[in-house]
DRENBA-782548 format. One record per residue (C-alpha): residue number from 0; residue in three letters; x, y, z. Coordinates in steps of 0.2 Angstrom, whole numbers, padded with zeros to 4 digits. Layout:
// DRENBA-782548
   n res    px    py    pz
 NUM Ala     X     Y     Z
...
END
This chain:
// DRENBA-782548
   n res    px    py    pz
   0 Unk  0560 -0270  0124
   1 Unk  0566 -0265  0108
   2 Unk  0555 -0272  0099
   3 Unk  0540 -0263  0107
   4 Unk  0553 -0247  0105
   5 Unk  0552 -0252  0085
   6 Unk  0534 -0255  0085
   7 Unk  0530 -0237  0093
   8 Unk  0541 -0230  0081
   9 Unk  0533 -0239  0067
  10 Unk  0517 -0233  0074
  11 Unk  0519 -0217  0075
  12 Unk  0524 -0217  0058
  13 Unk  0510 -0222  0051
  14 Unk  0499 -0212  0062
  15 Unk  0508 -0196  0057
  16 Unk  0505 -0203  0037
  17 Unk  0486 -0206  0040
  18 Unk  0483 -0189  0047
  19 Unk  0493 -0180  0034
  20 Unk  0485 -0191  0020
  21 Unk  0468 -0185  0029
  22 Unk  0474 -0167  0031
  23 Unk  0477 -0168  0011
  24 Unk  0461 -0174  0006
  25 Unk  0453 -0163  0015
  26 Unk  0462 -0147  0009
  27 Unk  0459 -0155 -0009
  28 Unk  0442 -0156 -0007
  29 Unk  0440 -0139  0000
  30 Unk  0450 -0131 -0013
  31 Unk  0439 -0139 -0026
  32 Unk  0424 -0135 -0019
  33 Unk  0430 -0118 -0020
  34 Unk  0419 -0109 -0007
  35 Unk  0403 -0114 -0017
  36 Unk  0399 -0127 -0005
  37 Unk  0403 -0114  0009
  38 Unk  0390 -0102  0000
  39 Unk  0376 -0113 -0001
  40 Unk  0377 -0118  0016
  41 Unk  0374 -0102  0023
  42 Unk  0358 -0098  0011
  43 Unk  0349 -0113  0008
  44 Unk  0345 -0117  0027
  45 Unk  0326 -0112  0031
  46 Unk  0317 -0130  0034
  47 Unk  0324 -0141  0046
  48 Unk  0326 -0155  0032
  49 Unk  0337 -0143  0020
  50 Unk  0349 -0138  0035
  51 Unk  0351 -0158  0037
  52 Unk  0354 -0162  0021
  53 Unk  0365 -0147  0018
  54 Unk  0376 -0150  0033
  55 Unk  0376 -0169  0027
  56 Unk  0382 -0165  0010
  57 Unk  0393 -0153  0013
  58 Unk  0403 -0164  0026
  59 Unk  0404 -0177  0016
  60 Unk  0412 -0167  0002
  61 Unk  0426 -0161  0014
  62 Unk  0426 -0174  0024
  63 Unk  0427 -0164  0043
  64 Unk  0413 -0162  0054
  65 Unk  0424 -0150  0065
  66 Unk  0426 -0140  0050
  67 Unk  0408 -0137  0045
  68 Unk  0403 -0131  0064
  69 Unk  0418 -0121  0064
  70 Unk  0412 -0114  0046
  71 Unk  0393 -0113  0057
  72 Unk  0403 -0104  0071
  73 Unk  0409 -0092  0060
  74 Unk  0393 -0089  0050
  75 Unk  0383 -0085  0067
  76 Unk  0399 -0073  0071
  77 Unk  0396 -0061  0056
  78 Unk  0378 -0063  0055
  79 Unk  0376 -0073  0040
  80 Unk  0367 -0087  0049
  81 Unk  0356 -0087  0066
  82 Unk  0357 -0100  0079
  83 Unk  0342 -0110  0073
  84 Unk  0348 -0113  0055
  85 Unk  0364 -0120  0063
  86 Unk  0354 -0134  0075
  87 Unk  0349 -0145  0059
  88 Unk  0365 -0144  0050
  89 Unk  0376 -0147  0064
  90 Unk  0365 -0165  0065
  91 Unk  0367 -0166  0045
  92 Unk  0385 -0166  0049
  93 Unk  0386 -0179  0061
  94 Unk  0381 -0193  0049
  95 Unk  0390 -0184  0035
  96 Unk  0407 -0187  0045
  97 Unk  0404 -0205  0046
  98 Unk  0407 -0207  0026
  99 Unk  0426 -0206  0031
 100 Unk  0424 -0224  0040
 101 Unk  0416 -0232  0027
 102 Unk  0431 -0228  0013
 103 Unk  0441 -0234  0027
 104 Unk  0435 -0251  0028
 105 Unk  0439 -0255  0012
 106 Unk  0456 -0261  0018
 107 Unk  0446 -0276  0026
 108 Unk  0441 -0284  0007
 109 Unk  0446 -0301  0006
 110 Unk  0445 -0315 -0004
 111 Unk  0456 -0323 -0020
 112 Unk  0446 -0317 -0033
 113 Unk  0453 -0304 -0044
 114 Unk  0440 -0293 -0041
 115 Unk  0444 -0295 -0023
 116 Unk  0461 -0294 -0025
 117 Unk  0459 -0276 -0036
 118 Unk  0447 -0270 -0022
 119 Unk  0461 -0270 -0009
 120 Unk  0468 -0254 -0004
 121 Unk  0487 -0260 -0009
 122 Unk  0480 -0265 -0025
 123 Unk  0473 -0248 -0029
 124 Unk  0481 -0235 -0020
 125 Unk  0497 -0233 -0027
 126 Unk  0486 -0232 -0045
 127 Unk  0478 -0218 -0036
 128 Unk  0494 -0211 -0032
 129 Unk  0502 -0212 -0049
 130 Unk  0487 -0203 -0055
 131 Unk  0487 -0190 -0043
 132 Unk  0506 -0187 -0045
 133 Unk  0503 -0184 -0064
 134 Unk  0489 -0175 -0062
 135 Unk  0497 -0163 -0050
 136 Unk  0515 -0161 -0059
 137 Unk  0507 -0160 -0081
 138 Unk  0489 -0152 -0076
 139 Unk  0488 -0134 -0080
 140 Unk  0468 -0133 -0071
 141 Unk  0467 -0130 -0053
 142 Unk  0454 -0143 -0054
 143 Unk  0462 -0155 -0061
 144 Unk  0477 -0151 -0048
 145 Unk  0464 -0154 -0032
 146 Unk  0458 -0168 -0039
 147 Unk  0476 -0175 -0039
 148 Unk  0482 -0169 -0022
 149 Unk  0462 -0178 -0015
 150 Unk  0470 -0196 -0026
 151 Unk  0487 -0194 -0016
 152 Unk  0481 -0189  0003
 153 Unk  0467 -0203  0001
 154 Unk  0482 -0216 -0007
 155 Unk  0495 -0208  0009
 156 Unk  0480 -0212  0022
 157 Unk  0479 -0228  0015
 158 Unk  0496 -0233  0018
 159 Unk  0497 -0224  0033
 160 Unk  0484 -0234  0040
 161 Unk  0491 -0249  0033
 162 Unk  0506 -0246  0042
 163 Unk  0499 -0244  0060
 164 Unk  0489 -0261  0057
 165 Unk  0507 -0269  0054
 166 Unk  0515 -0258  0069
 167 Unk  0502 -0268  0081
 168 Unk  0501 -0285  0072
 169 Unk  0510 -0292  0087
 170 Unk  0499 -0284  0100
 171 Unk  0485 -0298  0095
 172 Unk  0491 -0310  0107
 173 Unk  0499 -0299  0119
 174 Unk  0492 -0303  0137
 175 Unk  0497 -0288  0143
 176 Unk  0489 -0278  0128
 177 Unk  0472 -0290  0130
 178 Unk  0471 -0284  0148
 179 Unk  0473 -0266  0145
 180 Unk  0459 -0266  0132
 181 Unk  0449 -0275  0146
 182 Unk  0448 -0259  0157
 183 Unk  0440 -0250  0140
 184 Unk  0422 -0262  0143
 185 Unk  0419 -0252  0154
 186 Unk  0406 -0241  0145
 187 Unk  0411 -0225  0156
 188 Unk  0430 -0229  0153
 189 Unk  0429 -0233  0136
 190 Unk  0417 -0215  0133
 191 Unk  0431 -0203  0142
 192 Unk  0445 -0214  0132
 193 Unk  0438 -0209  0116
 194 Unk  0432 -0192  0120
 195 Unk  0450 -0188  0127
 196 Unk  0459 -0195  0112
 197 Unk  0446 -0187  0100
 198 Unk  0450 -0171  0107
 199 Unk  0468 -0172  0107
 200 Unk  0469 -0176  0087
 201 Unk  0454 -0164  0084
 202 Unk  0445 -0178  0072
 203 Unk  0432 -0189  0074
 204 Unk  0435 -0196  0055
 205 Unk  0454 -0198  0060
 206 Unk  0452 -0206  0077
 207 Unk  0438 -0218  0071
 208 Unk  0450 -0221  0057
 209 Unk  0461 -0225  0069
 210 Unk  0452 -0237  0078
 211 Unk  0448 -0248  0063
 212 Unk  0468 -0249  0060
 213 Unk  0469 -0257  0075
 214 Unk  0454 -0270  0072
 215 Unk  0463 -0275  0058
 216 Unk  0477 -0282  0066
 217 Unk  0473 -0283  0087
 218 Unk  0455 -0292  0094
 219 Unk  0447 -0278  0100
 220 Unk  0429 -0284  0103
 221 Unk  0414 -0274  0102
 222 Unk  0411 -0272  0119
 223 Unk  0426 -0260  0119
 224 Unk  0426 -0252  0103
 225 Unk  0408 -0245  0104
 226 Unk  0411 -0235  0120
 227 Unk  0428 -0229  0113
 228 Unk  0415 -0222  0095
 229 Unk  0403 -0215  0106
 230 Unk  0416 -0206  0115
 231 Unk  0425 -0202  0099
 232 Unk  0410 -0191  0093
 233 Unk  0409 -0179  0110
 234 Unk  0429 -0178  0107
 235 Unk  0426 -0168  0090
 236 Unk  0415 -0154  0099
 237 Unk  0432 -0147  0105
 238 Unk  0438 -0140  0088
 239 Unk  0420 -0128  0087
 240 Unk  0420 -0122  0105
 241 Unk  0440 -0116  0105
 242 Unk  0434 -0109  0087
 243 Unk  0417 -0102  0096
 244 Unk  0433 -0094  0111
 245 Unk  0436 -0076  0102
 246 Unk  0419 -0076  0097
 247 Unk  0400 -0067  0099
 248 Unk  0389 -0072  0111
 249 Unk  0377 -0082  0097
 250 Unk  0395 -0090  0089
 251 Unk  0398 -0098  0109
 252 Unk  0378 -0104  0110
 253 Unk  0382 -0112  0091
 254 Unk  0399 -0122  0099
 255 Unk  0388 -0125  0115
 256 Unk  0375 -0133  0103
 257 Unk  0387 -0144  0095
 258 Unk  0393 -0152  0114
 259 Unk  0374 -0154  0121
 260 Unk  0367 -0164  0105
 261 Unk  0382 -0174  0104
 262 Unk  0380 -0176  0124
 263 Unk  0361 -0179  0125
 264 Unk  0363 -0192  0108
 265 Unk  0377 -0202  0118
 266 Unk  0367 -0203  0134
 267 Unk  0352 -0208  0125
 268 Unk  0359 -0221  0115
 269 Unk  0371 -0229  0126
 270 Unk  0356 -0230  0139
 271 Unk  0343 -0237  0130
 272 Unk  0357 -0250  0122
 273 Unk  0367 -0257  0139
 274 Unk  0348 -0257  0146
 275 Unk  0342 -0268  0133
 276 Unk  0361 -0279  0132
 277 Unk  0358 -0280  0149
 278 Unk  0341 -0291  0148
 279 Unk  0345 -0298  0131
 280 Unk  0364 -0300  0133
 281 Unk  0369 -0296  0114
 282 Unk  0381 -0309  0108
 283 Unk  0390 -0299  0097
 284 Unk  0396 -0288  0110
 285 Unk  0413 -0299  0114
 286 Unk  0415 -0304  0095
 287 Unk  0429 -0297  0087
 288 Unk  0428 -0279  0080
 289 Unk  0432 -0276  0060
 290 Unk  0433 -0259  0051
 291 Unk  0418 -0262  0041
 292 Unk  0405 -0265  0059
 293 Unk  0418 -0250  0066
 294 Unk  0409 -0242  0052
 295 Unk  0393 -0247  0055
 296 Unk  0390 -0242  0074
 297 Unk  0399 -0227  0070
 298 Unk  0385 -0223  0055
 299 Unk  0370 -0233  0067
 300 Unk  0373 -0219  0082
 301 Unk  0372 -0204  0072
 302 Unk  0358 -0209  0059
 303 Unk  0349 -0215  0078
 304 Unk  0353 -0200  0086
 305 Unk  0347 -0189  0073
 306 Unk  0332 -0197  0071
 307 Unk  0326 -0196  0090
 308 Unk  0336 -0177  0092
 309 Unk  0330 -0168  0077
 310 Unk  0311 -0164  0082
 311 Unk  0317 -0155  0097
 312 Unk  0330 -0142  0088
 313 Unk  0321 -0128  0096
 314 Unk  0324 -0135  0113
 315 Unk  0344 -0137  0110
 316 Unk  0343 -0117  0104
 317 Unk  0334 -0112  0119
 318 Unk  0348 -0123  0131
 319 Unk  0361 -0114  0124
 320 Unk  0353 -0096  0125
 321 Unk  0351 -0102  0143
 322 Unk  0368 -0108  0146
 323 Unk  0376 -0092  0136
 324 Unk  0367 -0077  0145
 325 Unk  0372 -0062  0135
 326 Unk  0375 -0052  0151
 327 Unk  0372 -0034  0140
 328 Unk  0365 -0031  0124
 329 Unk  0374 -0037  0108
 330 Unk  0378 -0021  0098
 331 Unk  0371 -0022  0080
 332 Unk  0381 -0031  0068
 333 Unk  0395 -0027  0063
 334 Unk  0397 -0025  0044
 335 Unk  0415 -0030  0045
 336 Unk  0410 -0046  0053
 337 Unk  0411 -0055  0039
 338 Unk  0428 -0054  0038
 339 Unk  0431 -0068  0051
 340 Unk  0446 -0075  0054
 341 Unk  0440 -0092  0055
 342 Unk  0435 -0090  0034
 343 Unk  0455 -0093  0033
 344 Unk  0453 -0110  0033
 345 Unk  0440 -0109  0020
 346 Unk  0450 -0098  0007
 347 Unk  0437 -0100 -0006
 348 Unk  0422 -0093  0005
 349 Unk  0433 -0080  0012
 350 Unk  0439 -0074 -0005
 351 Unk  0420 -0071 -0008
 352 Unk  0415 -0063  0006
 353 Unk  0432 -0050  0004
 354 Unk  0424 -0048 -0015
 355 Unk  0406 -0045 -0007
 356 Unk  0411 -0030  0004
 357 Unk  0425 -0022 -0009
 358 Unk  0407 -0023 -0021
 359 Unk  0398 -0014 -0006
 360 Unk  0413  0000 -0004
 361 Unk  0410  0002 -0025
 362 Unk  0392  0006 -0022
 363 Unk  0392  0017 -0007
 364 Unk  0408  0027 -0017
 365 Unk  0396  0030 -0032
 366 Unk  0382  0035 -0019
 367 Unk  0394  0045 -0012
 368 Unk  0398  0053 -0028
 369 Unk  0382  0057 -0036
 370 Unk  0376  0064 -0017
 371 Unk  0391  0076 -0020
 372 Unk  0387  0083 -0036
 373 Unk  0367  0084 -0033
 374 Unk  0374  0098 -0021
 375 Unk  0380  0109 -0033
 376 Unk  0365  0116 -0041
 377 Unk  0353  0112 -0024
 378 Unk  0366  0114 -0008
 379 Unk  0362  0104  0009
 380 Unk  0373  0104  0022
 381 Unk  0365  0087  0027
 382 Unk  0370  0079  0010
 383 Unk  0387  0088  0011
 384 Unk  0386  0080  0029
 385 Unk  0382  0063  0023
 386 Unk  0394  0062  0010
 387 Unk  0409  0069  0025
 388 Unk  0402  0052  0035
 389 Unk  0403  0040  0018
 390 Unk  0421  0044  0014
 391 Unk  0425  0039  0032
 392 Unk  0416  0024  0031
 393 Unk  0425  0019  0015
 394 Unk  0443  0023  0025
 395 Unk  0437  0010  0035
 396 Unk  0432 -0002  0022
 397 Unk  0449  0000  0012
 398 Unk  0457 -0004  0030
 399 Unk  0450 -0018  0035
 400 Unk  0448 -0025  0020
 401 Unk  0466 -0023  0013
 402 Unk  0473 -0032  0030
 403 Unk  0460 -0047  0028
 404 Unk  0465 -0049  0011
 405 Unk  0483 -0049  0015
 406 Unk  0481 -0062  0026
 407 Unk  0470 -0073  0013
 408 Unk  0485 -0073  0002
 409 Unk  0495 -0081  0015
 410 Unk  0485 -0096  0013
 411 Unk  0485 -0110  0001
 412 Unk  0474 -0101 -0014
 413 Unk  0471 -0109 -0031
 414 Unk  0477 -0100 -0045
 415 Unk  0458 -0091 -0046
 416 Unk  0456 -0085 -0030
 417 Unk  0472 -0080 -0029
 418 Unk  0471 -0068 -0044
 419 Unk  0454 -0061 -0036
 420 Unk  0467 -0058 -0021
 421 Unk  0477 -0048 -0033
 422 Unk  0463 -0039 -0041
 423 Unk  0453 -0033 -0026
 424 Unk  0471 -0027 -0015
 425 Unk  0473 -0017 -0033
 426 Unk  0453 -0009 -0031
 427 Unk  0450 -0004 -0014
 428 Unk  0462  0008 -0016
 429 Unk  0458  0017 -0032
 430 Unk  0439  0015 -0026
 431 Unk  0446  0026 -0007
 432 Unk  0452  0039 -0019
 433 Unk  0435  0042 -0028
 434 Unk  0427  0045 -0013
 435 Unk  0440  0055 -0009
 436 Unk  0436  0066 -0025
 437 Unk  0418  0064 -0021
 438 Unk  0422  0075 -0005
 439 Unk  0431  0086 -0015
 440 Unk  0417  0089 -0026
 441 Unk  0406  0094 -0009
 442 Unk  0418  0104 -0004
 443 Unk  0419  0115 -0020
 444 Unk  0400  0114 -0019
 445 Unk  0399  0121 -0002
 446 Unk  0410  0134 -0007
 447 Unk  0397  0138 -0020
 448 Unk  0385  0140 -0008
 449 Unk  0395  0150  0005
 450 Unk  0399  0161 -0008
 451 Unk  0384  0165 -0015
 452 Unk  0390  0163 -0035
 453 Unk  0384  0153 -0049
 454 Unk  0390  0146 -0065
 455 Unk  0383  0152 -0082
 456 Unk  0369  0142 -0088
 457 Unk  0383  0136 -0104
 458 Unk  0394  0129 -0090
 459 Unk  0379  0122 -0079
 460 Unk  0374  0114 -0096
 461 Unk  0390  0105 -0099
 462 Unk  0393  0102 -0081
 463 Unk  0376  0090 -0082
 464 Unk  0386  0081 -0095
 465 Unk  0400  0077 -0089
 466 Unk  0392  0072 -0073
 467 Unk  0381  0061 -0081
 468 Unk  0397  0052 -0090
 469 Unk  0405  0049 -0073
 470 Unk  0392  0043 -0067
 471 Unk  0391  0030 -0080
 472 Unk  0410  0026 -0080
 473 Unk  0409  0023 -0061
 474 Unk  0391  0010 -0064
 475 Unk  0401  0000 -0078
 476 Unk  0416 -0002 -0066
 477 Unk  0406 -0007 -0054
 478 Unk  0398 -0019 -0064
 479 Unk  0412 -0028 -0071
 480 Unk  0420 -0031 -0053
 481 Unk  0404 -0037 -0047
 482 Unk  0401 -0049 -0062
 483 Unk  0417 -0052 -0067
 484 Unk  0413 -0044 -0084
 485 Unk  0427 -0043 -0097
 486 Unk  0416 -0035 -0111
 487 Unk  0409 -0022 -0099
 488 Unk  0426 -0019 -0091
 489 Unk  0432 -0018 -0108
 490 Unk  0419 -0001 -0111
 491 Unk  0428  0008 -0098
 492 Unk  0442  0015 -0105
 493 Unk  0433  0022 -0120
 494 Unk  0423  0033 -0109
 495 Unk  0438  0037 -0099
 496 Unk  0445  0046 -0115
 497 Unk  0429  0055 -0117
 498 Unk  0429  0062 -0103
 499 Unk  0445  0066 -0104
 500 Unk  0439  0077 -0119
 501 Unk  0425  0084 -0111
 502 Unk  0437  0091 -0098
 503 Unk  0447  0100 -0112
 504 Unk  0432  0106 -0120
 505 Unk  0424  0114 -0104
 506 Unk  0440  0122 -0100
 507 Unk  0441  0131 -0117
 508 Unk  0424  0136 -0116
 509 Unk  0426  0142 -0100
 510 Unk  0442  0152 -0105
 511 Unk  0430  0159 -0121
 512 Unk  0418  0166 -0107
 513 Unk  0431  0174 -0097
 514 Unk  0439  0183 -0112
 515 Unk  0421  0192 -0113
 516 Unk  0418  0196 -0098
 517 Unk  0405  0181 -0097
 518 Unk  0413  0171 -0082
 519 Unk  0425  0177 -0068
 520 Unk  0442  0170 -0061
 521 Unk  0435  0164 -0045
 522 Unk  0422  0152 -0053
 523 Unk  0435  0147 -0065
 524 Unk  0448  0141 -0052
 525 Unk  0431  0131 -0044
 526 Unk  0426  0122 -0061
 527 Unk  0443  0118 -0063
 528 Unk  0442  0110 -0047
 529 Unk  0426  0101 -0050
 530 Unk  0433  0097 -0068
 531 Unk  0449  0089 -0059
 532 Unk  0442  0079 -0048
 533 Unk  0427  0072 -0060
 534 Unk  0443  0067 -0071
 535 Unk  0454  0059 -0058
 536 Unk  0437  0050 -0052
 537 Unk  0438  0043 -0070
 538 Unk  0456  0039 -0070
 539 Unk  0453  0025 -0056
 540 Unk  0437  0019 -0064
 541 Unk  0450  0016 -0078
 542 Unk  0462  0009 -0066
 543 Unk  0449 -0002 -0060
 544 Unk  0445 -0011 -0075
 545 Unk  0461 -0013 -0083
 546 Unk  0468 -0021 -0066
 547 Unk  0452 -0031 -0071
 548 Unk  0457 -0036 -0089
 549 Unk  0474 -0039 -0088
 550 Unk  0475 -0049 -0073
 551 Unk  0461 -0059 -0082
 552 Unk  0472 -0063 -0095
 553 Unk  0489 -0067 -0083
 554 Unk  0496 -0052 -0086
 555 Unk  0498 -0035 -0075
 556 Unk  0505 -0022 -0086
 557 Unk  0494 -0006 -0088
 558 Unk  0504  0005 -0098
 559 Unk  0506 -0011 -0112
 560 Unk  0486 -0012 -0113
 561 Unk  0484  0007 -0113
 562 Unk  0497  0009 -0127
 563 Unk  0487 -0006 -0138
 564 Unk  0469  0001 -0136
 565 Unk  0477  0017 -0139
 566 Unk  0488  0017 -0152
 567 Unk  0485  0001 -0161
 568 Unk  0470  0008 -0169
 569 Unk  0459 -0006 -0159
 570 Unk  0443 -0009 -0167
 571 Unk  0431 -0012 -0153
 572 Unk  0439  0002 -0145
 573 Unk  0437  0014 -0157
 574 Unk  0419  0010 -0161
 575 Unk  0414  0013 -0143
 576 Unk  0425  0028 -0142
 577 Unk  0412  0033 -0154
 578 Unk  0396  0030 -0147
 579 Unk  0402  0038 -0129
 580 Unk  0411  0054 -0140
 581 Unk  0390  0056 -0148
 582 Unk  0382  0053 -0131
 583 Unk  0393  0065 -0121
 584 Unk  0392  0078 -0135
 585 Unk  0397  0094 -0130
 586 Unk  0394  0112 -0142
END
């Protein structure tokens, strides 16, 4: 008794070390794919080849079928993909999953050649290890720190599994453990046993994984391991369809999908095989399993029912529109969407999609902007209507997209993404407040129009020129967050002081007009309003870019970069201060 009490223990040991070693690798790999892998799943997917081949790939970089159908789940959710780009990628990333299986066998190498002997997982994974420690602990690149944390959660798994094949060593000859596996030849059994223990652990890779630890040390014969592998991969569906829970109707037909061609592939193959082992009685079937032919059915079924599924992707997309009715029309899509909580687990993809919208909320404040001031001259309650609806909107961009991002800094982020982060919490509020001032602007307009006055054809004159440079300090903002552009970020602040100047030189030349009787108070207290707000709008397109600059070079200290370009008599900045002052030239 105690020493099945020690062997549980040591058991549970090793499994919790595998699935951490996995868990490891798989973050590793995600954090160095960087959400580019994300990316070109969701574009590149119109032929039915592409989409396998994608899903193929990309699963085989982060080793986790679960988590490229969740990523599939999620894409549907917020409209970036429709149901029929997912059909073909979710197949893709049934044979890309099996790549796991085949690292795994390498822990069966044998043989007394040192070639052999250097092959062996003990031999290498602790070399893996060192390397990954150092890497982790003397590299300043995130890359290079991914790349250690993948060596380490590969060498953990390694051992973890090491460890379970020891835990179970003495199960080999175990009558009583012989005559449980027994029960598992049982095709039916075996098929519920590993759909059950699949969907407990979440992981296909893992609980294969598993399997093989025990073929290394117990005689566990084909005839049960192969049920146990088809099972395992209708276990894996689970993460995807509690994912697809909280979703759109589309999102549960992607998770439906996922089960039905993992169903319909298990059915069809484990038919057509225990037909033909029937008639032909297949000798291997009670020969013992090994990690390497674990890997081999694992990679035979998928490549086989990808094969004989993939002509008829259209048909799974029409069984899951008719198995998850949309019982009233879908409302249009949300433009929010793509901030879907399931992206969390993908930092790098979320972090792109946050930096997607907050580009989106830029443009529609500089529409809203240069709507406002068309209004000035040529009043239109529809525009001054229009630009009332687009500050609201961008409220509700700055909201939603602030609380996303908070909650993407709360995951692991590498040292990129999370100054992004940093940058874009920083922009959606200075990019609210010139819509703000863009309303303002309407307002003063309207008030214009309800009063009936106009401005001299002098101020009109200078107004079209400051209007002109607000609009161009708002583009190359724009620009620079969009493109990550230091040297058109670095233009900003330049203009900024110009315009600064050409508030100071409208308000005198106002003043001249009023002292002769050319201008009157009211439309002075109004073009100091317009003035204001053209100014303020410049302030936090100046805010904007030096969050840009400085954060770019690991620093966040306004007032130090303002005071250099400033009063350091700064070249560059000069020289453009230059060309902007002869551009926005003011009599």
């Amino acid at each position: 008794m105690q020493n099945y009490i020690f062997m549980i223990l040591e058991l549970i040991g090793g499994l919790v070390l595998f699935l951490y070693g996995m868990d490891s690798m798989g973050d590793g790999l995600k954090k160095l794919a960087g959400g580019k892998m994300e990316s070109i799943l969701a574009r590149l997917t119109n032929t039915k080849f592409k989409g396998f081949l994608l899903g193929f790939i990309v699963t085989a970089i982060i080793q986790s079928s679960s988590a490229t159908t969740v990523m599939l789940v999620g894409f549907v959710n917020s409209g970036i993909m429709q149901l029929g780009q997912t059909i073909s990628i979710i197949l893709g990333a049934n044979v890309g999953t099996t790549v796991t299986a085949w690292l795994l066998s390498t822990a069966e190498i044998d043989g007394t050649a040192i070639i052999f002997k250097l092959l062996k997982p003990e031999s290498f994974t602790p070399i893996l290890a060192l390397i990954g420690f150092l890497m982790i602990s003397s590299a300043k690149k995130d890359k290079h720190k991914n790349t250690g944390a993948i060596l380490i959660g590969f060498a953990v798994l390694m051992f973890g599994m090491s460890a379970m094949s020891d835990a179970v060593s003495s199960l080999r000859d175990n009558e009583t453990f012989i005559n449980l596996l027994t029960m598992f030849k049982n095709p039916i059994m075996g098929i519920i046993v590993g759909t059950l223990f699949t969907a407990i652990i979440q992981s296909s890779s893992a609980s294969v994984g598993i399997l093989q630890a025990l073929s290394l040390s117990c005689v566990i014969p084909y005839s049960v391991s192969l049920p146990i592998i088809l099972g395992q991969n209708i276990g894996t569906t689970i993460t995807p369809i509690i994912s697809a829970l909280t979703g759109n109707t589309d999102s549960k037909r992607v998770a439906i999908c996922c089960l039905y061609i993992k169903m319909v592939g298990v059915i069809i193959v484990s038919v057509a095989f225990y037909l033909l082992h029937a008639f032909l009685g297949f000798a291997f079937m009670e020969m013992e399993s090994s990690a390497l032919g674990i890997a081999v059915v694992h990679t035979s079924f998928n490549i086989i029912s990808t094969v004989i599924l993939l002509p008829f992707t259209s048909l799974f997309e029409k069984l899951a529109i008719i198995t998850v009715t949309s019982k009233k029309a879908e409302q249009e899509s949300d433009i929010f969407a793509t901030l879907d909580e399931r992206f969390l687990d993908m930092p790098g993809f979320a972090v792109e999609k946050s930096k997607d919208l907050v580009s989106q909320m830029a443009d529609i404040s500089m529409d809203s902007f240069i709507k406002a001031t068309d209004i000035i001259e040529n009043y239109s309650d529809e525009v001054f209507n229009e630009v009332n609806e687009l500050e609201s909107l961008i409220d509700k961009y700055e909201d939603k997209i602030s609380t996303y991002l908070v909650k993407v800094s709360q995951q692991e982020l590498s040292t990129k993404d999370s100054k992004i982060v940093t940058e874009l919490l920083h922009c959606v509020g200075d990019i609210e407040r010139i819509s703000d001032h863009a309303l303002n602007i309407a307002e003063a307009a309207k008030e214009i129009n309800d009063k009936g006055i106009t401005f001299s054809d002098k101020a009109n004159k200078d107004l079209k020129i400051i209007t002109n440079a607000v609009s161009e300090i708002l583009q190359l903002a724009s620009t620079a967050l969009k493109e990550d552009d230091l040297n058109i970020a670095a233009k900003v602040e330049p203009l900024e002081q110009v315009i600064d100047r050409l508030k100071r030189k409208i308000k005198n030349g106002h003043i001249s007009r009023l002292k002769q009787g050319d201008c009157t108070m009211e439309l002075g207290f109004i073009l100091s309003d317009l003035l204001t707000n053209y100014e303020r709008i410049s302030d936090h397109c100046s805010n904007i870019a030096v969050c840009f600059i400085e954060i770019a070079h690991g620093s966040f200290d306004t007032h130090e970069y303002l005071n250099h370009v400033k009063n350091e008599n700064d070249a560059d900045f000069n020289s453009l201060y230059a060309q902007f002052k002869e551009k926005y030239y003011i009599e």
